[in-house]
C-alpha positions in Angstrom: 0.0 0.0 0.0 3.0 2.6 0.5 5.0 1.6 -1.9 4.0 4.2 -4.1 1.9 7.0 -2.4 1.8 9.4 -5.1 -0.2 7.4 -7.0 -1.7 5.4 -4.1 -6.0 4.6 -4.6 -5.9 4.0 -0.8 -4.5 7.7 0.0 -7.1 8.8 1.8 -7.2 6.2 4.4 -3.5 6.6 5.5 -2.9 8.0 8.8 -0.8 11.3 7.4 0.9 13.8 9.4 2.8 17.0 8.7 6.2 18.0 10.1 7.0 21.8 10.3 10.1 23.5 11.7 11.1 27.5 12.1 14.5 28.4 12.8 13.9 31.6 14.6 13.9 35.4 13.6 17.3 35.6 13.2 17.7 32.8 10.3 14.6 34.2 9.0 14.9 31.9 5.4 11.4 33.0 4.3 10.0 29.3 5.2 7.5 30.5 7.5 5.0 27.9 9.1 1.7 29.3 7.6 4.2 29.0 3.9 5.1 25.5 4.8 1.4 24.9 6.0 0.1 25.7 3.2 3.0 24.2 0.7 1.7 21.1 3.0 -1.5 21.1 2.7 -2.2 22.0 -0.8 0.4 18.8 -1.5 -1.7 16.5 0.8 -5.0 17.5 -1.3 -3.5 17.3 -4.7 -2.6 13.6 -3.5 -6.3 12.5 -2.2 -4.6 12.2 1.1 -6.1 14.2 4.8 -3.9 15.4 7.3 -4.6 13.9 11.0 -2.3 15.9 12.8 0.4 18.3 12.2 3.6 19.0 14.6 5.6 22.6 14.9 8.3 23.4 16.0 8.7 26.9 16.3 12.4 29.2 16.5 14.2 25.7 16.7 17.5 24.9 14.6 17.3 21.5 13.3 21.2 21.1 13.7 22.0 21.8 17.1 20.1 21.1 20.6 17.5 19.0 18.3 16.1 17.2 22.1 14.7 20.3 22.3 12.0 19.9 19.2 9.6 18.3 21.5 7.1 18.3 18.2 9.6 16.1 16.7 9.7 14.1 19.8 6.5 13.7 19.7 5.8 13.0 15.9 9.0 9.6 16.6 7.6 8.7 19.8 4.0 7.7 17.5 5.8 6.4 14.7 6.9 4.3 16.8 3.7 3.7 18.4 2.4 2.3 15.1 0.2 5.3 14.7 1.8 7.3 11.6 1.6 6.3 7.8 3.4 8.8 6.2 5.0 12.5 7.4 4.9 15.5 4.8 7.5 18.0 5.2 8.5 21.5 3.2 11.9 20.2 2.3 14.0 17.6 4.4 16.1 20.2 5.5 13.0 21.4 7.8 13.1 18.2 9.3 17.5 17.4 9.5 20.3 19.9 8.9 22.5 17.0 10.4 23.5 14.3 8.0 24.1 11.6 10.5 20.6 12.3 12.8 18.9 12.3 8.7 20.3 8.7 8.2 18.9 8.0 11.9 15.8 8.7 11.4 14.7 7.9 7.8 16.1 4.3 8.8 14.2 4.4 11.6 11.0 5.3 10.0 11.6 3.2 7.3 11.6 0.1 10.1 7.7 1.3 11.1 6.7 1.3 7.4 6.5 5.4 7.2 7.2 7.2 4.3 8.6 10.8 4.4 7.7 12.2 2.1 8.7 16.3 1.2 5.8 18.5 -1.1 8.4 20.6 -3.0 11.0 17.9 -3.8 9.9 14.8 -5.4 12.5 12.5 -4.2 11.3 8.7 -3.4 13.0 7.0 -0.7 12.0 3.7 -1.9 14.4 3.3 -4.4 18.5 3.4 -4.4 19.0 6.6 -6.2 16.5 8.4 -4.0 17.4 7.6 -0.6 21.1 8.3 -2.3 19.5 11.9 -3.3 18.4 12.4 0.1 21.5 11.2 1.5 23.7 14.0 -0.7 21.2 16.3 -0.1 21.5 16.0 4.3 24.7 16.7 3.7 24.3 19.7 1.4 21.9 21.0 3.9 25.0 20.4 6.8 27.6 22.2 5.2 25.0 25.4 4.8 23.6 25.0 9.0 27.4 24.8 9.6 28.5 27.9 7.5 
């Protein structure tokens, strides 16, 4: 059934959650969360999918202190509860600025069955050359938290 969710008949029944993340005023990068939100949500209805719940965290870096994102807590602790299908994000980078927390993760909600999933870049981690996209793009994202 997730094997392909873009094109998935059964869309509407997955249990579908957002993920949304604001640095803070100072690395204002024009990402807001009502842009993001809406980015989001216009995704999820253009792919016959419903948004149960959505998780913000708001003027918090996704490269350091990250056990401070208690949304992000929150959104692992019911993956692994068995209670997520899929997580929409902006970009990956509004989820992981870290390239080895990324790889953490994505394998980890890989092992619950959960597809992440971004709405602006169509990059499908069930296949080699797109976790490998992913992979070079965490690190991308790294080097520009770092600098």
């Amino acid at each position: 059934m997730k094997n392909n969710i873009i094109n998935d008949k059964m869309n509407a029944f997955l249990r579908v959650r957002s993920y949304m993340r604001y640095s803070s005023v100072n690395q204002d990068d024009g990402f807001s969360i009502e842009y993001q939100s809406s980015e989001i949500e216009e995704f999820i209805k253009r792919h016959g999918m419903e948004l149960t719940k959505a998780h913000v965290d708001m003027a918090l870096t996704a490269s350091k202190n990250i056990e401070k994102r208690e949304a992000f807590f929150e959104l692992v602790r019911d993956v692994q509860a068995g209670l997520v299908d899929v997580i929409v994000v902006y970009k990956m980078s509004r989820m992981f600025r870290n390239t080895r927390e990324s790889e953490y993760y994505r394998d980890l909600f890989r092992k619950f069955n959960v597809r992440l999933v971004s709405a602006t870049e169509y990059i499908d981690e069930e296949t080699s050359s797109g976790r490998m996209t992913t992979s070079i793009l965490s690190v991308i994202d790294q080097y520009q938290s770092e600098i």
